[in-house]
Backbone as CSV, one residue per row, in Angstrom:
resi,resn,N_x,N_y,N_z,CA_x,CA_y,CA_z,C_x,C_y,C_z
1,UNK,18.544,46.713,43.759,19.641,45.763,43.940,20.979,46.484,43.864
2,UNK,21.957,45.826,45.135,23.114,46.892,44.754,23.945,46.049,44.024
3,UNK,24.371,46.772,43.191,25.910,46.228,41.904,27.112,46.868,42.028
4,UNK,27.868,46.130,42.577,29.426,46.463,43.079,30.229,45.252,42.242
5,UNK,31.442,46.078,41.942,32.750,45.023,41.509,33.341,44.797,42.635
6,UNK,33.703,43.502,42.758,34.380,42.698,43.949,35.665,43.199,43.782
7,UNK,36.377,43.709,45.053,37.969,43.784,44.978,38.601,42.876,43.935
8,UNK,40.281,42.893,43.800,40.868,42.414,43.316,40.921,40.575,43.066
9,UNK,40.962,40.892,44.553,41.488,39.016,45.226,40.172,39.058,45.558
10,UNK,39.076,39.567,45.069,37.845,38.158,45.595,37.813,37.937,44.147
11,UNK,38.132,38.197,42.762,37.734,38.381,41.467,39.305,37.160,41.581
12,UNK,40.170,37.576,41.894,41.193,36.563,41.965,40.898,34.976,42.431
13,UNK,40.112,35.363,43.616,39.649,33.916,44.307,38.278,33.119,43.387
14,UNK,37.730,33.952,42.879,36.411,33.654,42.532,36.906,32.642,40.788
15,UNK,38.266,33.453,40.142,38.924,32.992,38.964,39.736,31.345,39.153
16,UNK,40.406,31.707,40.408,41.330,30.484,40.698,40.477,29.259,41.244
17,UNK,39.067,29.266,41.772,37.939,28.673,42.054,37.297,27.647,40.654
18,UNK,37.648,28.857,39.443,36.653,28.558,38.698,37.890,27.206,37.677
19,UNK,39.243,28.073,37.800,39.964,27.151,37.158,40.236,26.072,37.893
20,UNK,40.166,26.034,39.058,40.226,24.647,39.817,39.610,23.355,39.670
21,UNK,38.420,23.775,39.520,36.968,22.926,38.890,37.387,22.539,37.653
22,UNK,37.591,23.568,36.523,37.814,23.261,35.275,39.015,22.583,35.097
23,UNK,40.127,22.389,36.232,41.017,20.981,35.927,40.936,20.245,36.476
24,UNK,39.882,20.110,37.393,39.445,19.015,38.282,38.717,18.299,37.714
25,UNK,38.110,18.688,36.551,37.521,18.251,35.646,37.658,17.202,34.458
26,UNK,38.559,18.403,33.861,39.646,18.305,32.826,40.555,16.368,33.079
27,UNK,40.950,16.893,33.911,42.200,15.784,34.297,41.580,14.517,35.393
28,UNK,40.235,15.062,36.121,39.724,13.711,37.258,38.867,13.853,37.482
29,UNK,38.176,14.453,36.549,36.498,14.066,37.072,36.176,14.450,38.804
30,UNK,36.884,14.901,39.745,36.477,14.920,40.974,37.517,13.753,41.180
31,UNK,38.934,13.773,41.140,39.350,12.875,41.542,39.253,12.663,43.282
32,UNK,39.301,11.410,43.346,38.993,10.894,44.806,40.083,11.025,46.027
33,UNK,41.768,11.106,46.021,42.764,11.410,46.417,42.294,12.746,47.332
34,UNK,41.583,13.771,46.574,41.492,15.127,47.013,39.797,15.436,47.776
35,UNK,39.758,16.341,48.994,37.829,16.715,48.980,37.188,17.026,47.122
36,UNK,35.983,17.092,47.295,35.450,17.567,46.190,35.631,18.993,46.279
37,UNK,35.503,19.592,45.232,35.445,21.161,45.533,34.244,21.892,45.544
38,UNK,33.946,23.090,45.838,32.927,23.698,46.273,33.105,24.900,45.387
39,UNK,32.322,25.511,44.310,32.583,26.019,43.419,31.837,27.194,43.116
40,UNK,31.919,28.523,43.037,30.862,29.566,42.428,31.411,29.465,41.289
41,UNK,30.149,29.434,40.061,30.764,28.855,38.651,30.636,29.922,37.507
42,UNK,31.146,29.645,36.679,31.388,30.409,35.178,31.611,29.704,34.071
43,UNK,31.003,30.373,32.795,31.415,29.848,31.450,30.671,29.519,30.367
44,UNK,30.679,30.128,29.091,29.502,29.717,28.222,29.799,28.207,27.343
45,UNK,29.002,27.903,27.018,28.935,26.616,26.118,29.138,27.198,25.157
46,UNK,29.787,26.310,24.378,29.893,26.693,22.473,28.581,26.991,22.065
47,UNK,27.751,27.915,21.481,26.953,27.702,20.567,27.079,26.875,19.415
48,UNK,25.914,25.805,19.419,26.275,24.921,17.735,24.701,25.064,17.389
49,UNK,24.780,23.649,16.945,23.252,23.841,15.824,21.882,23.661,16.292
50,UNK,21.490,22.867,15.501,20.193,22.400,15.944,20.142,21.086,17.161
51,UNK,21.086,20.521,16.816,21.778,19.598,17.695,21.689,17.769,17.311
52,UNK,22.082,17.228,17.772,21.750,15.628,17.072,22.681,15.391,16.212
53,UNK,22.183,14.549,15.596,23.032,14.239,14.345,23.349,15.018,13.268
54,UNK,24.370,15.217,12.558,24.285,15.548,11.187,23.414,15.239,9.943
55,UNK,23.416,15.771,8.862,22.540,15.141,7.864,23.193,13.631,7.396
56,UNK,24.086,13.258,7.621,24.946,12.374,7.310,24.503,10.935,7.604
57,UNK,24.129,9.842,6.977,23.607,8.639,6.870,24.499,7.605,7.820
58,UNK,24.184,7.704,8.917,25.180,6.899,10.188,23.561,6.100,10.436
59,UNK,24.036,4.866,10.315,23.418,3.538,10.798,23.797,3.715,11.993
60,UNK,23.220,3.417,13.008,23.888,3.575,14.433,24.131,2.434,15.042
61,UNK,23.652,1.121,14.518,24.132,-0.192,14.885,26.017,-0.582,14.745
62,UNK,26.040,0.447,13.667,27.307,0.354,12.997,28.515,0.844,14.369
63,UNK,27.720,1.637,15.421,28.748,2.862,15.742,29.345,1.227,16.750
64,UNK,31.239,2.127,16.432,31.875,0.851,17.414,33.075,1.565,17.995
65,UNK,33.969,1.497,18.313,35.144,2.005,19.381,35.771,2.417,18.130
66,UNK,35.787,2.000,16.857,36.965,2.268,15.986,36.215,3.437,14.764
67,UNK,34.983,3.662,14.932,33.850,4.820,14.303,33.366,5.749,15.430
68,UNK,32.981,5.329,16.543,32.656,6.315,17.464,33.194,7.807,17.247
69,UNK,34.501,7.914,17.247,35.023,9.510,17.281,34.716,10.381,15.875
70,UNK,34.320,9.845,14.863,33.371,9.958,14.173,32.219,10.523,14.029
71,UNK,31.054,9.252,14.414,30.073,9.472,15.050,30.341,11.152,16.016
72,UNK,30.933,10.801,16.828,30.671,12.231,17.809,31.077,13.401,17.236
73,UNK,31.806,13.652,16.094,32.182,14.752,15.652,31.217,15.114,14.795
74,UNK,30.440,14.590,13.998,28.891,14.962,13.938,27.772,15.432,14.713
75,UNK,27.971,15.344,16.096,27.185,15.711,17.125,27.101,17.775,16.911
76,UNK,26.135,18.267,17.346,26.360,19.928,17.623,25.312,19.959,18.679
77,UNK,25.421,20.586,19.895,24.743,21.409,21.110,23.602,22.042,20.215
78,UNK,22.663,22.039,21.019,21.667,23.114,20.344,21.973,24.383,21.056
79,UNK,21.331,25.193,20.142,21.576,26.783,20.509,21.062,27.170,21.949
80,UNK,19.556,26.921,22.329,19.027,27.471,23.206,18.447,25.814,23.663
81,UNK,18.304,25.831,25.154,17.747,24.490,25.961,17.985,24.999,27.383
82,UNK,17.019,24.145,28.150,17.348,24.215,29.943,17.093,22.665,29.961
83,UNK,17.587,22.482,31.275,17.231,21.023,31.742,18.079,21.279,33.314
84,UNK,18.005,20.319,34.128,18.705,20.172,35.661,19.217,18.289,35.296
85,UNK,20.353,18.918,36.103,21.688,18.003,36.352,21.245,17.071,38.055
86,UNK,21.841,16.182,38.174,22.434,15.736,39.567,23.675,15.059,39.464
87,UNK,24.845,15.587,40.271,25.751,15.658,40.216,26.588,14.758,41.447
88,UNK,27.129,13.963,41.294,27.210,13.066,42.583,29.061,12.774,42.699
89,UNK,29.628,13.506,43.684,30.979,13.183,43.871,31.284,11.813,45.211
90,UNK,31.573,10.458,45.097,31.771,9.592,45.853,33.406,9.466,46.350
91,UNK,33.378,9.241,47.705,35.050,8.794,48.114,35.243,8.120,48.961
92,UNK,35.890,7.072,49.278,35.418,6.495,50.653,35.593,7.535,52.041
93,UNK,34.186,6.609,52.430,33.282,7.208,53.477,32.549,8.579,53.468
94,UNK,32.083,8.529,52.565,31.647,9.790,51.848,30.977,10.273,50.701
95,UNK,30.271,11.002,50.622,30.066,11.383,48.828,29.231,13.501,49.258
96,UNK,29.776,13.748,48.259,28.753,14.837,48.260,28.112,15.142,46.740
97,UNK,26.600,15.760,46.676,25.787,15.534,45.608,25.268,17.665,45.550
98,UNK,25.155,17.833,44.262,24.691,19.084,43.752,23.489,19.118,42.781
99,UNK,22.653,19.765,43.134,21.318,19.845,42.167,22.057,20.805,41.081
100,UNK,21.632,20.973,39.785,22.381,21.897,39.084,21.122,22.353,38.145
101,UNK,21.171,23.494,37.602,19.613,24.280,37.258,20.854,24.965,35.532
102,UNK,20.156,24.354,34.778,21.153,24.993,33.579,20.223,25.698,31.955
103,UNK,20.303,26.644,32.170,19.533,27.665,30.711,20.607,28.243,29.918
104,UNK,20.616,27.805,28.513,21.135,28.333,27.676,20.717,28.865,26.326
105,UNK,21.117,30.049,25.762,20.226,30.935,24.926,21.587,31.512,24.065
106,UNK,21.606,31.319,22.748,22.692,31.551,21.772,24.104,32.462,22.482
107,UNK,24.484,31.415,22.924,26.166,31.820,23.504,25.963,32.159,24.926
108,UNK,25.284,32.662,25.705,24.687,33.297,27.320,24.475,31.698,27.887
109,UNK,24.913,31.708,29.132,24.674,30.760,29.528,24.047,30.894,31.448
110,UNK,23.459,30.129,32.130,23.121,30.851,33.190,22.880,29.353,33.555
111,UNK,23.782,29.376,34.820,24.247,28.136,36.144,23.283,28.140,37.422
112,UNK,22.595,27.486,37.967,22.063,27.816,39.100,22.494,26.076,40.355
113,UNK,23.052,26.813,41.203,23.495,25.634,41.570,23.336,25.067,43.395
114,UNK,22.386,23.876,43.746,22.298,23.928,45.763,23.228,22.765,45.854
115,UNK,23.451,22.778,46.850,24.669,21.777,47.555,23.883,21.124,48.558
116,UNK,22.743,21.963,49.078,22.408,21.267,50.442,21.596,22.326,50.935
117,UNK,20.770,22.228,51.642,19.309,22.872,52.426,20.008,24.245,52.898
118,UNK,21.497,23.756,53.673,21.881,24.692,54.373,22.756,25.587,53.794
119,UNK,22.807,25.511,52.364,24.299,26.256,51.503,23.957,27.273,50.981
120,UNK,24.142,28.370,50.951,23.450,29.291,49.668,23.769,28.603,48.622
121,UNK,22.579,29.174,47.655,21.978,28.646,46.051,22.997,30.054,45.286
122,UNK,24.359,29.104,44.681,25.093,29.647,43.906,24.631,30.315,42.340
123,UNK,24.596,31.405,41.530,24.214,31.396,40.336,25.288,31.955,39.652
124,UNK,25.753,31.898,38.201,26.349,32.302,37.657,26.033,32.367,36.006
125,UNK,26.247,33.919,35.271,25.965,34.364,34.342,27.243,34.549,33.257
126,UNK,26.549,33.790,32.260,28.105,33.930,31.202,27.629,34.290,30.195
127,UNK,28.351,35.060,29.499,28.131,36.073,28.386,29.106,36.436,27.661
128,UNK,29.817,36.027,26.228,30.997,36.455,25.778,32.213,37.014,26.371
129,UNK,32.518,35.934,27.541,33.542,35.838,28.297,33.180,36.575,29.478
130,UNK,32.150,37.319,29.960,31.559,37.944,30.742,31.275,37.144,31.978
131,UNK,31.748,37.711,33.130,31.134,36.320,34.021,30.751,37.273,35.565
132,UNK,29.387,36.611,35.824,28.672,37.673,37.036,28.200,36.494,37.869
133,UNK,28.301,36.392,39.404,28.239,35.658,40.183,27.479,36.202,41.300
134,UNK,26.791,35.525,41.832,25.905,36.308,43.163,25.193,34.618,43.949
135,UNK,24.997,34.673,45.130,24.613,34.319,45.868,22.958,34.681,46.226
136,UNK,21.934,33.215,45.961,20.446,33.973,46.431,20.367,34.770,47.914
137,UNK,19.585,35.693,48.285,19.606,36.110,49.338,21.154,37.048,49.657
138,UNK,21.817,37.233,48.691,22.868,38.788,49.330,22.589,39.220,47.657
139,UNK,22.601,40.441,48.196,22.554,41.641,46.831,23.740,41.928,46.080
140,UNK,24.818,41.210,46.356,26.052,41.663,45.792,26.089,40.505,44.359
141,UNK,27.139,41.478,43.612,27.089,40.811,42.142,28.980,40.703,41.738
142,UNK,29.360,40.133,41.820,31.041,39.970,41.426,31.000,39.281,39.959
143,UNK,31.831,40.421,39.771,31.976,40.796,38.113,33.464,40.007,37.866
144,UNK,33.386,39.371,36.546,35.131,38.749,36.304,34.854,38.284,34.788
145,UNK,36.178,37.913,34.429,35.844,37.668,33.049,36.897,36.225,32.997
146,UNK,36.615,35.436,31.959,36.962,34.366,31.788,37.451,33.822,30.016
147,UNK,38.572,32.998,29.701,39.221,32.870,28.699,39.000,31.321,28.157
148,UNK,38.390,30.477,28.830,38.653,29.502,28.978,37.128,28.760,27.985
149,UNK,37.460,28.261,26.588,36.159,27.960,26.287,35.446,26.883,26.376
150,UNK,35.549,25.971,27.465,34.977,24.855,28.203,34.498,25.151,29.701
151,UNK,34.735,26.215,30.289,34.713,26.368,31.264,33.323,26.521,31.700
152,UNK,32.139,26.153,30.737,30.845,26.434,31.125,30.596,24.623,31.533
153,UNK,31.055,23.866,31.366,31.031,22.464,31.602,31.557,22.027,32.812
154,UNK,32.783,22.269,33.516,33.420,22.337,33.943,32.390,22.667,35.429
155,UNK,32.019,24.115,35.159,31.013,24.862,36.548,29.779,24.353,36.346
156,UNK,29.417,23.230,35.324,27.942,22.758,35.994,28.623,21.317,36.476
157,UNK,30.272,21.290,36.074,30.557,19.865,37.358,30.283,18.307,36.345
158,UNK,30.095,18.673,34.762,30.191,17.813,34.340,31.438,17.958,32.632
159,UNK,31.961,16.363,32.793,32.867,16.349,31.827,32.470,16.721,29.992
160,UNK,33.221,17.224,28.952,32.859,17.849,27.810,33.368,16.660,27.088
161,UNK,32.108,16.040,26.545,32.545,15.096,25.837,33.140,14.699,24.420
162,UNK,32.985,15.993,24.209,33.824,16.388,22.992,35.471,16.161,23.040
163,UNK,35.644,15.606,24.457,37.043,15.322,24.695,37.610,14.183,24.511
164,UNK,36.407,12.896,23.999,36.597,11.562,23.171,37.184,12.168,22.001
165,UNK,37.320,13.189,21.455,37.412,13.008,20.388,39.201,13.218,20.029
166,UNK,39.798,13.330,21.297,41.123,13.711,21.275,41.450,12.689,21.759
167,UNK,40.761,11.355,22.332,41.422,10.467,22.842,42.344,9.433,21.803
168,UNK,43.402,8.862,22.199,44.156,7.797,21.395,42.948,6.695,21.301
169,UNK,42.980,5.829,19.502,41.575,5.063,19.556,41.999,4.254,20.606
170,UNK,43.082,3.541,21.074,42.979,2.336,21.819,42.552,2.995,23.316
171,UNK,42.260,3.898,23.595,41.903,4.219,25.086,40.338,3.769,24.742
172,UNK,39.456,3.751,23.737,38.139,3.705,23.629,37.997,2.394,24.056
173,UNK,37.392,1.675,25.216,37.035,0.144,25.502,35.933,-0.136,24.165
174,UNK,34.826,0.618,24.504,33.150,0.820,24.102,32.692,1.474,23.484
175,UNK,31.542,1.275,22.289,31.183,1.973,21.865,30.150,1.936,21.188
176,UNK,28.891,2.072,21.430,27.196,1.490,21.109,26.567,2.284,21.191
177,UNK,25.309,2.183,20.303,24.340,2.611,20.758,23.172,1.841,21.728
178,UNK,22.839,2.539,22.186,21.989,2.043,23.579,20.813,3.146,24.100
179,UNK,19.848,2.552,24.337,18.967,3.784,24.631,18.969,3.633,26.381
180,UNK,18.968,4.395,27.060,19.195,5.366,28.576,17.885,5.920,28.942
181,UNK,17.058,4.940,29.969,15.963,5.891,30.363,14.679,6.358,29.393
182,UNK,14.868,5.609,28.044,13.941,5.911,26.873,14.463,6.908,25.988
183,UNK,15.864,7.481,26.214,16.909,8.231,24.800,17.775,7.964,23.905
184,UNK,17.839,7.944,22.728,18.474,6.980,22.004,20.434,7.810,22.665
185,UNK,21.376,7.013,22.833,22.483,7.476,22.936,23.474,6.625,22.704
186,UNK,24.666,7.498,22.354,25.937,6.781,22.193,26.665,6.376,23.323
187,UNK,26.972,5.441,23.648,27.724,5.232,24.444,29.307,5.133,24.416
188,UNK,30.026,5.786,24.892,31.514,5.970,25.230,31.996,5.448,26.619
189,UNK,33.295,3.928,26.413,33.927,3.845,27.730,35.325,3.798,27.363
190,UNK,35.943,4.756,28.001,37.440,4.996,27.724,38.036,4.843,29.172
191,UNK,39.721,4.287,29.006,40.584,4.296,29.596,41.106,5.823,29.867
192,UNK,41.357,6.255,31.241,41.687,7.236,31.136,43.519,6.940,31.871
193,UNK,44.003,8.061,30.917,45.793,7.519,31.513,46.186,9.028,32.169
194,UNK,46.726,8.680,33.201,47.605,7.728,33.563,46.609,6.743,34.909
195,UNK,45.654,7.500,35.297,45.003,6.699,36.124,44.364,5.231,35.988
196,UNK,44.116,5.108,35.263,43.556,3.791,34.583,42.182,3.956,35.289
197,UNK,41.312,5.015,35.602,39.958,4.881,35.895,39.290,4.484,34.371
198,UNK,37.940,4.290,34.615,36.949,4.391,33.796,36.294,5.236,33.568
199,UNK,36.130,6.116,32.397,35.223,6.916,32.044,34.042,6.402,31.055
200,UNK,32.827,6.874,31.258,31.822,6.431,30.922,31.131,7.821,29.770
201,UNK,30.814,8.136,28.859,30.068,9.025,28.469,28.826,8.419,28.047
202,UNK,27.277,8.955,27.876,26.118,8.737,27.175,25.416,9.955,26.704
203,UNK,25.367,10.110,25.222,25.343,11.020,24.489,23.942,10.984,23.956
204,UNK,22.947,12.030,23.875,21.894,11.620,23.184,21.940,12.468,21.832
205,UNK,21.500,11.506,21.221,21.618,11.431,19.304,20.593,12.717,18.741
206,UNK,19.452,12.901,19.893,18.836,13.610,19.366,18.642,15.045,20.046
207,UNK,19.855,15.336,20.927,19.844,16.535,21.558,21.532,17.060,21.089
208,UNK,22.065,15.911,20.671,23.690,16.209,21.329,24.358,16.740,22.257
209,UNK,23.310,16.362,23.453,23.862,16.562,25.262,24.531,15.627,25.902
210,UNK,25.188,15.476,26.323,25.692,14.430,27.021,24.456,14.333,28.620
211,UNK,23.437,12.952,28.371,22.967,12.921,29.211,23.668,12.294,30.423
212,UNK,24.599,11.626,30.396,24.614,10.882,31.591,26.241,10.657,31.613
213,UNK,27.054,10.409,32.757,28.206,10.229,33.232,28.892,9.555,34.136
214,UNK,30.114,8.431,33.959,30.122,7.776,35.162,31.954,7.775,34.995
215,UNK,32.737,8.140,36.306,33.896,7.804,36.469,34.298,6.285,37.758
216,UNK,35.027,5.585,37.314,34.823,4.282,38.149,36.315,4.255,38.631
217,UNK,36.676,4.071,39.611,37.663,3.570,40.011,37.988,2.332,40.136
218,UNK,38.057,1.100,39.089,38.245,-0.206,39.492,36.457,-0.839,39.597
219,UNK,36.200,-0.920,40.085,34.544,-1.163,40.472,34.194,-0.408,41.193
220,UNK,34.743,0.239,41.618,34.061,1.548,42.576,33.747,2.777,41.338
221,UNK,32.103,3.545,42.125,31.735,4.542,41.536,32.549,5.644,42.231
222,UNK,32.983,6.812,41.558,33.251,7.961,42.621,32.858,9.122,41.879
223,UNK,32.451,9.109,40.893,31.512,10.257,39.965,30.525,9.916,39.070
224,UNK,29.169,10.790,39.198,27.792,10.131,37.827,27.461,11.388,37.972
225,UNK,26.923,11.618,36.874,26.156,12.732,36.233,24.860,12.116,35.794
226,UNK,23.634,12.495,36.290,22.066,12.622,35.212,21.864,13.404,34.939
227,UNK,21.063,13.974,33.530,20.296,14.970,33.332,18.883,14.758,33.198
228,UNK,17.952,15.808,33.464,16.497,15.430,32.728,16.479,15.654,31.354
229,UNK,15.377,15.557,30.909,15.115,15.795,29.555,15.174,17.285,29.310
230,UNK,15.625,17.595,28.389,16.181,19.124,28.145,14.892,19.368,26.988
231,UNK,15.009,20.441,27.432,13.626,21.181,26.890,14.324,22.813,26.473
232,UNK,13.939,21.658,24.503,14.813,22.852,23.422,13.856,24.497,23.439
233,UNK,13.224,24.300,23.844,12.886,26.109,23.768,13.614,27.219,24.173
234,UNK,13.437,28.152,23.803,14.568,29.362,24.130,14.209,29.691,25.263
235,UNK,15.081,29.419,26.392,14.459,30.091,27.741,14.375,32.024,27.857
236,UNK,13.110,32.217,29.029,12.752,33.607,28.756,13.726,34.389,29.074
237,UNK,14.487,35.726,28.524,15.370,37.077,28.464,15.435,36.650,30.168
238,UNK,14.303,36.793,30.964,14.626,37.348,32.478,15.764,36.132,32.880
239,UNK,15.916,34.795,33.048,16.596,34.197,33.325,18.731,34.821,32.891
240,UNK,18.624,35.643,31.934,20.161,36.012,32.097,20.535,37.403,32.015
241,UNK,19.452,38.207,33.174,19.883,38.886,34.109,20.070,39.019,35.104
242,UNK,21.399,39.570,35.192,22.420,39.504,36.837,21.589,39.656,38.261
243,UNK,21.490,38.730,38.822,20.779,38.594,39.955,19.469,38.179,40.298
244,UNK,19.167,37.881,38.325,17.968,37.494,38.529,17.373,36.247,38.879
């Protein structure tokens, strides 16, 4: 396999790509005004714990808009898990959708991402700010590094919900537990300002993943996130090497 560093400005393009996403994110979910973007991705997840809840005695009937941020600050990521995403950007007359392939192993994180039959299958490797990008089917590997410590959320195209926890309480509409598909989760619906969309989070209690995601415009959908069931085992060494 050949391993080359990408010029300047493709490491430039490949950076300004990655921060694009991550405030497209950040600030609109895929806001609808703009195309969706098309992204080669980067960025590790926080390492946290075991994941779920804290040891901490939370009745979960209890959880409400005015305890929720609470509740979620007890939440921790588990260390090591994989699972696949579907990723769905809507706009009128339109939508485009991404399969997303996601392994993570204490701080390393590894993106695998199709758009469509006809797109190359994007991958990207993160490693203590380390970030390696390649395309299936070309041998080249573009090397860059990254500052940004959300930015592993961001490039699998879904919102960090750890970002309820900065919200003003009165933006929180909602706040329950509810089980999703057979997972116990929290549910989060916040006002987002200045847009006045709807954001939706669903958190599961016993992974602390955010399984599921919905941005609404009014009654219109124009962003959802699913995940499958994430499967806590440590995925194998070969998955976060470059090109592999």
């Amino acid at each position: 396999m050949k391993l080359r560093r990408s010029l300047p400005y493709l490491l430039a393009a490949l950076l300004l790509l990655a921060a694009a996403a991550f405030l497209t994110l950040r600030f609109g979910w895929f806001d609808t005004a703009t195309a969706p973007v098309i992204l080669p991705d980067t960025t590790p997840l926080r390492p946290g714990g075991s994941g779920g809840l804290s040891d901490g005695h939370l009745t979960l009937a209890e959880v409400t808009p005015e305890t929720v941020q609470a509740v979620i600050a007890t939440f921790s990521r588990p260390d090591s898990y994989s699972r696949e995403l579907r990723v769905r950007s809507l706009w009128e007359g339109g939508e485009a959708a991404w399969d997303v392939q996601v392994w993570q192993k204490y701080g390393a994180t590894r993106i695998r991402i199709r758009s469509g039959e006809d797109e190359p299958v994007r991958n990207v490797l993160l490693l203590e700010g380390d970030v390696c990008v390649w395309y299936e089917g070309n041998d080249s590997l573009f090397l860059g590094r990254t500052e940004e410590a959300d930015m592993a959320d961001a490039l699998q195209m879904i919102p960090s919900y750890e970002d309820v926890l900065a919200l003003d309480p009165e933006q929180i509409l909602e706040a329950a537990y509810v089980e999703r598909g057979g997972v116990g989760c929290i549910l989060v619906t916040a006002e987002e300002k200045p847009t006045g969309c709807l954001l939706r989070y669903y958190v599961s209690v016993e992974t602390g993943l955010l399984e599921a995601a919905e941005r609404l415009d009014g009654d219109e959908l124009i962003y959802s996130m699913t995940a499958s069931q994430a499967d806590l085992a440590a995925p194998e060494d070969g998955y976060f090497v470059p090109g592999g």
